[in-house]
C-alpha positions as CSV (number, residue, x, y, z in Angstrom):
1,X,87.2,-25.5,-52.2
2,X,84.5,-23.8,-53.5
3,X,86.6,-22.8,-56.9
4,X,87.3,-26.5,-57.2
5,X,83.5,-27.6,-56.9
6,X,82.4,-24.9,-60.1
7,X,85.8,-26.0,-61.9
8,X,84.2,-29.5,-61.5
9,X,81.1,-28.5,-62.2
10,X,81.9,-26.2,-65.2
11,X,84.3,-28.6,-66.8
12,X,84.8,-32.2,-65.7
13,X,81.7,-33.1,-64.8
14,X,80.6,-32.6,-68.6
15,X,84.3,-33.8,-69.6
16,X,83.2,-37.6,-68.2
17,X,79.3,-37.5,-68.9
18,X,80.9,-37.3,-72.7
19,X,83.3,-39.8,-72.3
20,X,80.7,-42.0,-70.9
21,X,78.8,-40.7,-73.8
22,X,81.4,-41.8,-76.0
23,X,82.0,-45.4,-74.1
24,X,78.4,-46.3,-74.6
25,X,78.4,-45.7,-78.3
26,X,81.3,-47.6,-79.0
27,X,79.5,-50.5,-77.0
28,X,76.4,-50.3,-79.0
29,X,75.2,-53.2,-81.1
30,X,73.4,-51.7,-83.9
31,X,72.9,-55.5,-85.4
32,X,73.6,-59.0,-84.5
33,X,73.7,-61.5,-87.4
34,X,70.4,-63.6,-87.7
35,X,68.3,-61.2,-85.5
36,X,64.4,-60.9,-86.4
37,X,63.5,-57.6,-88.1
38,X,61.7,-56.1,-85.3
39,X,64.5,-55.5,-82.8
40,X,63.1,-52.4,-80.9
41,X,65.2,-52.1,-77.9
42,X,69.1,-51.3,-77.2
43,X,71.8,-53.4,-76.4
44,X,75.1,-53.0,-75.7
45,X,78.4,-54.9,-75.5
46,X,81.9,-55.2,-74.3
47,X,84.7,-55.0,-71.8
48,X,85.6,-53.4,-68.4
49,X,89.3,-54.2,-67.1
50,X,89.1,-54.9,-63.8
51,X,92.6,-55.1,-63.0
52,X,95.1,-53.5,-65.0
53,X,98.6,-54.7,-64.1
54,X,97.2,-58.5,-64.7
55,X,95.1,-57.3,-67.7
56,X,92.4,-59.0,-66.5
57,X,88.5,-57.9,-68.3
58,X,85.5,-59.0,-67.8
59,X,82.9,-59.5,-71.0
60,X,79.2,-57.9,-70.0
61,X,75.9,-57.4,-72.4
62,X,73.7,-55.4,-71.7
63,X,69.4,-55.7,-73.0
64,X,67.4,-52.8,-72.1
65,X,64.1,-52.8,-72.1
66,X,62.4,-52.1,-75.3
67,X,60.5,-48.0,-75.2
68,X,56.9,-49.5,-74.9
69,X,58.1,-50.5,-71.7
70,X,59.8,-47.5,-71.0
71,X,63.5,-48.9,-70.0
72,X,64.0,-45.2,-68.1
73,X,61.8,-46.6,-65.5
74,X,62.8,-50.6,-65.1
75,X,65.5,-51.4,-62.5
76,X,68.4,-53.0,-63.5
77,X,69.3,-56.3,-63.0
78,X,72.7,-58.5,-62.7
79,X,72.5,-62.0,-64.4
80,X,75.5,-64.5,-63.4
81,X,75.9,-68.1,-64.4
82,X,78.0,-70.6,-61.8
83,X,79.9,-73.9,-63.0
84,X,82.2,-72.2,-61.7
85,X,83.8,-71.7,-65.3
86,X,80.4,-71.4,-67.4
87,X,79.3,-68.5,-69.5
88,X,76.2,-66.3,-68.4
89,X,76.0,-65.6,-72.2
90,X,75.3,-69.2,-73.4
91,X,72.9,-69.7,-70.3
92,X,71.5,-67.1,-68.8
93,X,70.9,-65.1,-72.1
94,X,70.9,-67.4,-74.5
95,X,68.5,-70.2,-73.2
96,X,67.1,-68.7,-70.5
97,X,66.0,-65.1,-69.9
98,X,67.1,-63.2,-72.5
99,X,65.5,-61.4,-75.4
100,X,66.5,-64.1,-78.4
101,X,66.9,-67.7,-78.5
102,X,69.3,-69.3,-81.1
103,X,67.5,-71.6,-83.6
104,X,69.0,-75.1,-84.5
105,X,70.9,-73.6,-87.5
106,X,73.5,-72.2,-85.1
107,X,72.8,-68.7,-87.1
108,X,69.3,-67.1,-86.8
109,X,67.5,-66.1,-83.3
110,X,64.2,-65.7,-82.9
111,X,62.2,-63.9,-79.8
112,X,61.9,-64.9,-76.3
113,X,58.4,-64.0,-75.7
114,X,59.2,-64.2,-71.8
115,X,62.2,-62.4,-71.8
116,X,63.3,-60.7,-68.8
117,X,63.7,-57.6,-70.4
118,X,60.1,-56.9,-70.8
119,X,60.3,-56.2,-66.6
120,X,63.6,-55.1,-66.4
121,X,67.4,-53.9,-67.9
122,X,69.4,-57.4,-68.2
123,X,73.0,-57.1,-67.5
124,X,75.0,-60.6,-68.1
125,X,78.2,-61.2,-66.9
126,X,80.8,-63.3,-68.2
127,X,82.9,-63.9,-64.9
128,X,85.4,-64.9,-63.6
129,X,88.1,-63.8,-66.5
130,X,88.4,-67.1,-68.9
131,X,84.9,-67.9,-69.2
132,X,83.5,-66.9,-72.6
133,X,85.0,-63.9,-73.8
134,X,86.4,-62.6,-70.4
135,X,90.4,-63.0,-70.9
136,X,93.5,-62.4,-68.9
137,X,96.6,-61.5,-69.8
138,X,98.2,-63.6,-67.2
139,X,97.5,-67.3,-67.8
140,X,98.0,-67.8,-64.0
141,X,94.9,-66.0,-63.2
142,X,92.7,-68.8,-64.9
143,X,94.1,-71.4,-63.0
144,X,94.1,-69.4,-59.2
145,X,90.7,-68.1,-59.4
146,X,88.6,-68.8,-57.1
147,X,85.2,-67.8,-54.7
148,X,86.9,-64.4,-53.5
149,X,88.7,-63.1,-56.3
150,X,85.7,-63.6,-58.3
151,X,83.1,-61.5,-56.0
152,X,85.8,-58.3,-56.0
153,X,86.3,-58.7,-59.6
154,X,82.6,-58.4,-60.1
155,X,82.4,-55.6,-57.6
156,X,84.8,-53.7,-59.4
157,X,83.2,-54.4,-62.5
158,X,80.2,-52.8,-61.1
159,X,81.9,-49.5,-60.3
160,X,83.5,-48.7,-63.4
161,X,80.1,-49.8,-65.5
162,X,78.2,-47.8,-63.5
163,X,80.7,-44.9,-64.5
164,X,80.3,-46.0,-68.4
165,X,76.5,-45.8,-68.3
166,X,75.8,-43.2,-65.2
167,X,72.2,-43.2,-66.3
168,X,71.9,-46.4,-63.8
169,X,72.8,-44.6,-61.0
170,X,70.7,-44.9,-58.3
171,X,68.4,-47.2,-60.1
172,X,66.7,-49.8,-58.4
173,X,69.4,-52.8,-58.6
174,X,69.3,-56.8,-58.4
175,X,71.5,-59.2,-58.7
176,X,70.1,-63.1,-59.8
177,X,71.5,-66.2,-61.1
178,X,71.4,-69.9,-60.5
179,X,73.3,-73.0,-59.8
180,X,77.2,-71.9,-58.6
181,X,76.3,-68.7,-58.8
182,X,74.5,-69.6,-55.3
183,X,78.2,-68.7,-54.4
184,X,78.8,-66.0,-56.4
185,X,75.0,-64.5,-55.9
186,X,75.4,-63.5,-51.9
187,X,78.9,-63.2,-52.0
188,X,78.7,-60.0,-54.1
189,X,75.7,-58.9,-52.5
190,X,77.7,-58.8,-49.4
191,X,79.9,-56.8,-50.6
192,X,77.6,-54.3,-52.9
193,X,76.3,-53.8,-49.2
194,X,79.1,-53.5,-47.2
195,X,80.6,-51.2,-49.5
196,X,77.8,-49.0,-49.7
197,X,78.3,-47.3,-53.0
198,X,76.0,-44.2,-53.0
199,X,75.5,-44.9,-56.7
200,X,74.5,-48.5,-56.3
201,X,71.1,-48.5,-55.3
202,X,71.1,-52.0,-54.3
203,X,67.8,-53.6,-53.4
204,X,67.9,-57.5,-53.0
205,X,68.8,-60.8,-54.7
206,X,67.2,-63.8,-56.0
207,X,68.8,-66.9,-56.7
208,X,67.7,-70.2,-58.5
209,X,68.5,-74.2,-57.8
210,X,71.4,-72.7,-56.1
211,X,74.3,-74.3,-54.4
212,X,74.3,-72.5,-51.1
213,X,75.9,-75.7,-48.1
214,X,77.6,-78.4,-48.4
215,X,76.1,-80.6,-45.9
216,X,72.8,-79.8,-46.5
217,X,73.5,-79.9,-50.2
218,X,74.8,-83.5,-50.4
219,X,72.2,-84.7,-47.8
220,X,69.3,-83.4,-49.9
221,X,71.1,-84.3,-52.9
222,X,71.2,-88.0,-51.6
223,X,67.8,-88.0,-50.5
224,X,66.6,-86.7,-53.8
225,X,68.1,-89.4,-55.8
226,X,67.0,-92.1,-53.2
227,X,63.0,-90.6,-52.9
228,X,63.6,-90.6,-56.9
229,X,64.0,-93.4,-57.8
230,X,67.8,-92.5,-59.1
231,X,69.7,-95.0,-57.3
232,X,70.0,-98.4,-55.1
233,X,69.0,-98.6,-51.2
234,X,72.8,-99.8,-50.9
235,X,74.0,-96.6,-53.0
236,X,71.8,-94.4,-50.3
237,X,72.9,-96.3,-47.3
238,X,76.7,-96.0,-48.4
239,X,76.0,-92.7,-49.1
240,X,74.9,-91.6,-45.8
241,X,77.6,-93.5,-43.7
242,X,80.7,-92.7,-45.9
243,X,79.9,-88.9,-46.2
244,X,79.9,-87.7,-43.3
245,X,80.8,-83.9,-43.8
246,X,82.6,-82.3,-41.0
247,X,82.9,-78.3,-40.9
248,X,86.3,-78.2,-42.2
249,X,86.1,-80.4,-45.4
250,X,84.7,-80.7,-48.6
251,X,83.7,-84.3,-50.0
252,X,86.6,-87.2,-48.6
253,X,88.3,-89.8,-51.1
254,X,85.8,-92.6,-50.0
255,X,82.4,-90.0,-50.2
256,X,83.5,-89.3,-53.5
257,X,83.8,-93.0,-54.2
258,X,80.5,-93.8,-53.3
259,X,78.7,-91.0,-55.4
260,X,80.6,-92.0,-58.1
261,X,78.6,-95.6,-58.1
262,X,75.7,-93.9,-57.1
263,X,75.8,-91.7,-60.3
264,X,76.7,-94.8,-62.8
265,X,73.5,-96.2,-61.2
266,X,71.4,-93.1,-62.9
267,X,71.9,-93.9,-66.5
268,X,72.2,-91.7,-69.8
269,X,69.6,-89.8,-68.3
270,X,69.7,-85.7,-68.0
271,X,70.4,-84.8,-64.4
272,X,69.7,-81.4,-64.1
273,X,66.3,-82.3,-65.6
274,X,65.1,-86.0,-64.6
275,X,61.9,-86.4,-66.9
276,X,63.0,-85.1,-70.1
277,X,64.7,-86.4,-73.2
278,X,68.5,-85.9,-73.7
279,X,69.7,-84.5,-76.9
280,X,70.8,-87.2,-79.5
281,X,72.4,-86.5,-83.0
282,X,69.3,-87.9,-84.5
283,X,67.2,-85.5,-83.0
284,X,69.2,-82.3,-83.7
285,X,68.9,-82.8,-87.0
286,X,65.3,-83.6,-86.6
287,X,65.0,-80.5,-85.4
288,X,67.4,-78.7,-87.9
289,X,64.9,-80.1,-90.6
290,X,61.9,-79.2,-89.2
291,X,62.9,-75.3,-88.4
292,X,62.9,-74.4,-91.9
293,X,59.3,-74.8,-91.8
294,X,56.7,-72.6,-91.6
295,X,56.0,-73.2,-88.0
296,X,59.0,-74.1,-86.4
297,X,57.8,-73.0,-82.8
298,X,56.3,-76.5,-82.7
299,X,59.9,-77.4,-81.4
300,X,60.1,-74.6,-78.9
301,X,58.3,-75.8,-75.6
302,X,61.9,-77.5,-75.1
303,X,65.0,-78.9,-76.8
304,X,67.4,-80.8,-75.0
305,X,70.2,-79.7,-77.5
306,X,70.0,-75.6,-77.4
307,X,73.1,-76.1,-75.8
308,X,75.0,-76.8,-79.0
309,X,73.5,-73.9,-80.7
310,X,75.2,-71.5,-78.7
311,X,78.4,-72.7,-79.1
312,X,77.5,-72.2,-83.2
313,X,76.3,-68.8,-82.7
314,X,79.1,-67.5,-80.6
315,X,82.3,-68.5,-82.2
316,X,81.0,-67.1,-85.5
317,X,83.4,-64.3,-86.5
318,X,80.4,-62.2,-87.7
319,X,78.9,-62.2,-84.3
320,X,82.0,-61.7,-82.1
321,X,82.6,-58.7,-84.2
322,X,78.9,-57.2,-83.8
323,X,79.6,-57.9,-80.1
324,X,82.8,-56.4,-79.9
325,X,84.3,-59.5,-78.4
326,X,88.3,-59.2,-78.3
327,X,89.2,-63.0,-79.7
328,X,93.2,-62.0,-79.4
329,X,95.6,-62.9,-76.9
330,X,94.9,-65.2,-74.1
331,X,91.3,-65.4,-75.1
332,X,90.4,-68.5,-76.4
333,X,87.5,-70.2,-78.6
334,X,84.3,-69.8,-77.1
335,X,82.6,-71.9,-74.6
336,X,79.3,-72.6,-72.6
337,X,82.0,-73.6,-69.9
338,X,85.3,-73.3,-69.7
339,X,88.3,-76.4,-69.9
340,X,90.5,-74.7,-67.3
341,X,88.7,-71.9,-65.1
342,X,87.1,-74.6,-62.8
343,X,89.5,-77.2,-62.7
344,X,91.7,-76.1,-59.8
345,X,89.3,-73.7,-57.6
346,X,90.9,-71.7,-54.8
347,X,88.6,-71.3,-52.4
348,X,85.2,-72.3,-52.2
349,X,83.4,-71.4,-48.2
350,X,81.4,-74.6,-47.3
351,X,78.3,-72.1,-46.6
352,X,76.3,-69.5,-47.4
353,X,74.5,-69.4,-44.7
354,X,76.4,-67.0,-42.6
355,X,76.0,-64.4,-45.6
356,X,72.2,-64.9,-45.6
357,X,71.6,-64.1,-41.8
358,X,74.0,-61.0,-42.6
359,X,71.8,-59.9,-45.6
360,X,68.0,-60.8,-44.1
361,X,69.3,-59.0,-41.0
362,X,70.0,-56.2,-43.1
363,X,66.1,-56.0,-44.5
364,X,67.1,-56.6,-48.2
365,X,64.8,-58.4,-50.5
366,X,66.1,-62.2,-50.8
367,X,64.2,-65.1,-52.7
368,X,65.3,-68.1,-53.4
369,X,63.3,-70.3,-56.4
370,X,64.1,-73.9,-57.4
371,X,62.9,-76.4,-60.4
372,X,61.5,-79.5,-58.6
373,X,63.1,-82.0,-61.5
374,X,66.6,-81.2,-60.5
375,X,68.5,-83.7,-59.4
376,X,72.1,-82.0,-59.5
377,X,71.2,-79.3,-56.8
378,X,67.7,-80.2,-55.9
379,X,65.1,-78.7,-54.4
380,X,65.9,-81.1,-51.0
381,X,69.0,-79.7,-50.7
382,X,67.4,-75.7,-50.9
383,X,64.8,-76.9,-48.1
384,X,67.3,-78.2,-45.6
385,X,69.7,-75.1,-45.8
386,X,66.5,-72.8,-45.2
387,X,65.1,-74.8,-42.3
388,X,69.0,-73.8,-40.9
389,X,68.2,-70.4,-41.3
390,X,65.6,-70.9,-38.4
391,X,64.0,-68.3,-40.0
392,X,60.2,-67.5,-38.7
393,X,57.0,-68.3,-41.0
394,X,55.1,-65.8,-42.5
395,X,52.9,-68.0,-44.6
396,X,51.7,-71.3,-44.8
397,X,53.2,-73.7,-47.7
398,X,51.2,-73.2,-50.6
399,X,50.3,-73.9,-54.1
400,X,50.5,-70.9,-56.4
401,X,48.8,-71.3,-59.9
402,X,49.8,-70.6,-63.6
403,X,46.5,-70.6,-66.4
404,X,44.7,-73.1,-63.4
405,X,47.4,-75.7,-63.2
406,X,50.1,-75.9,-59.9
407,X,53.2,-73.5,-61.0
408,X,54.5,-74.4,-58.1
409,X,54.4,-73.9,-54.3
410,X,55.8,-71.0,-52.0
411,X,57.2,-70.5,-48.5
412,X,57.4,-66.9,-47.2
413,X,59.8,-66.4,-44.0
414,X,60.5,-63.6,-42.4
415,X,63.1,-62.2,-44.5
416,X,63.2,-64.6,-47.4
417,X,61.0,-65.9,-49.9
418,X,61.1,-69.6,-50.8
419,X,59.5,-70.2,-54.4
420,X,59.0,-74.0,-56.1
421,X,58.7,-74.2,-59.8
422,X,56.7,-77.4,-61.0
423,X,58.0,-79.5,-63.7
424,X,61.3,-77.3,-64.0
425,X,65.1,-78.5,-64.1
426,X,67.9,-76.7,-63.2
427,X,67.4,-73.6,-65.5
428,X,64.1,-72.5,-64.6
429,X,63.6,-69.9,-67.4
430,X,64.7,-72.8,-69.8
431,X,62.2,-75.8,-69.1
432,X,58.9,-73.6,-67.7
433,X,59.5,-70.0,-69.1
434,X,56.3,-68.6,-68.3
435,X,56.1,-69.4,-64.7
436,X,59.8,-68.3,-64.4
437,X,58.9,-64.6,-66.5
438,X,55.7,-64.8,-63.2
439,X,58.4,-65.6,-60.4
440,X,60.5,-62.6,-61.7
441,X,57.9,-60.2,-61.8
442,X,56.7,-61.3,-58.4
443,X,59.6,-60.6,-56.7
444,X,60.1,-57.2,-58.8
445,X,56.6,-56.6,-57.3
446,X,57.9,-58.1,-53.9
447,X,54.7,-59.6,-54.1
448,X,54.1,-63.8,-52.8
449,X,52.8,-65.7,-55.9
């Protein structure tokens, strides 16, 4: 035993720290087309198979820190988009948190100035396989994915990058993400914990706008629209009698029936942010016109279409070959979200909840944020599936404050941290960036706002 441990030592252990050496370098993105001239900090790029007889491989960028942070010291921090089927590249990174945003000209990015990577290492994940540039070389597997497959995919994805870049080891390490991810967000949790992973230095989550119930979902969901103003007193009452959710069933026939009407009662209006403009033709090139000019960050406090700019800046061949993106095979032409992984879900668990109790009973750090203009998975719907935690108050409900106006409000249980964000949809980062780039660094902090 002991000649195997100084064989190890004396020649495998350096045998893999090189390869790992040499994985990293052949990840590295020395320069993305359209970046500003003042890149300072590393990012890197590519896959990790995560099952090899199904060839399935999952697409992952990582944005360290830049040095005058000191990256060595920030934890690092997962980043997953839900839908399920939607790309935490052309969310996540690219409107939300990360270090560049993508100008109207589908070609040039400019700064985030409240990118996440100023408080932390940003690892995004393009999962499950057929969203964005995550493939499979079984076509079944894009049409039988579902809820579980998807959290040991992930999980496996973690241990094999933490093998490619062992310099996270033991790092402090978060996981965050919004909307379906609410699935996704816990459910890996759960198992980073239960696994135990000696290298996985797993501290907490946080989650935004996030689908975490059903029934407490759709009743908050119904109530938000009524309170709102969104729909009819006959569209609420119909509502409320024809979906009555039972512990074995997702929506029925007739509840579906109903929030269709319901939903042609809203309007062309943007429902996962009530109060802003939606993004019209005439617009976008309003804005295409005006970003050519010398101060184009007049049209930066928000743009309904910044959607559209991702889908420009990813499917450019210059760009998938600075990101190393495999565009062969199975894989298909980019998207925010994807035409087929979605469509026929295998299994999605009515609740979250039981996760929760597991994970707060286990002392890890758990917040949970929401943007107060969302009418897709509002802030109602968060409320109600907290007040089922039965969870016991720590604080009072309170207004916290960004440059002396209301950023929000916050809830501190025992175990969890409920923060509102005023004035924000259902990306956070996207429609109040500052407050968000506050929330995050509170609960890096694990400090209340």
């Amino acid at each position: 035993m002991a000649r195997f441990l100084l064989f190890f030592l004396l020649v495998l252990l350096p045998y893999l720290s090189c390869c790992s050496r040499d994985e990293q370098a052949k990840d590295r993105i020395s320069h993305l087309p359209g970046e500003p001239n003042d890149v300072a900090f590393s990012h890197f790029s590519g896959y990790i198979t995560v099952n090899e007889s199904a060839g399935r491989a999952l697409f992952y960028w990582l944005t360290e820190s830049p040095p005058s942070q000191h990256p060595e010291s920030k934890p690092l921090v997962l980043w997953l988009n839900g839908g399920p089927g939607c790309s935490s590249l052309g969310y996540g990174a690219a409107e939300e948190i990360g270090p560049f945003r993508i100008n109207p000209d589908g070609k040039t990015l400019y700064h985030n100035p409240y990118a996440w990577n100023k408080l932390a290492n940003l690892l995004f994940l393009e999962s499950p396989a057929g969203v964005g540039f995550s493939y499979s070389n079984t076509s079944s597997d894009l049409s039988t994915v579902g809820d579980q497959r998807t959290a040991e995919d992930a999980y496996v994805f973690l241990e094999k990058w933490f093998e490619r870049f062992p310099q996270y080891k033991h790092r402090e390490f978060y996981i965050a993400g919004e909307s379906y991810a609410g699935h996704y967000v816990p459910q890996l949790s759960q198992i980073v914990y239960q696994k135990q992973n000696p290298d996985i230095n797993f501290k907490g989550f946080i989650v935004g706008n996030a689908v975490t119930d059903d029934y407490h979902d759709f009743v908050g969901l119904f109530e938000y629209w009524w309170t709102h103003g969104l729909i009819s007193d006959l569209s609420y009452h119909n509502l409320r009698i024809k979906c009555v959710f039972v512990s074995s069933e997702h929506p029925s026939p007739e509840c579906r029936k109903a929030m269709k009407a319901a939903d042609e009662e809203q309007g062309k209006i943007d429902p996962y942010s009530i109060y802003t403009v939606t993004c019209k033709p005439e617009a976008e090139a309003l804005r295409s016109r005006f970003s050519r000019v010398r101060h184009p960050w007049m049209w930066r406090a928000y743009d309904p279409c910044t959607e559209r700019y991702s889908g420009m800046y990813f499917n450019s061949p210059e760009v998938q070959k600075a990101m190393h993106a495999n565009t062969t095979g199975l894989a298909y032409r980019w998207k925010t979200c994807s035409d087929v992984v979605g469509e026929k879900w295998a299994d999605s668990p009515l609740s979250m909840l039981p996760i929760y109790k597991e994970l707060i009973a286990a002392g890890l750090r758990i917040w949970v944020f929401s943007g107060d203009t969302d009418s897709v998975v509002p802030i109602t719907g968060t409320r109600y599936s907290i007040r089922a935690l039965k969870l016991q108050p720590v604080s009072k409900w309170y207004p916290w404050y960004d440059e002396g106006q209301v950023g929000g409000w916050c809830q501190v249980y025992k175990g969890l941290t409920l923060v509102t964000i005023h004035g924000a949809g259902h990306e956070v980062p996207l429609f109040r960036p500052r407050r968000a780039f506050r929330l995050f660094q509170s609960f890096l902090d694990n400090k209340p706002m």
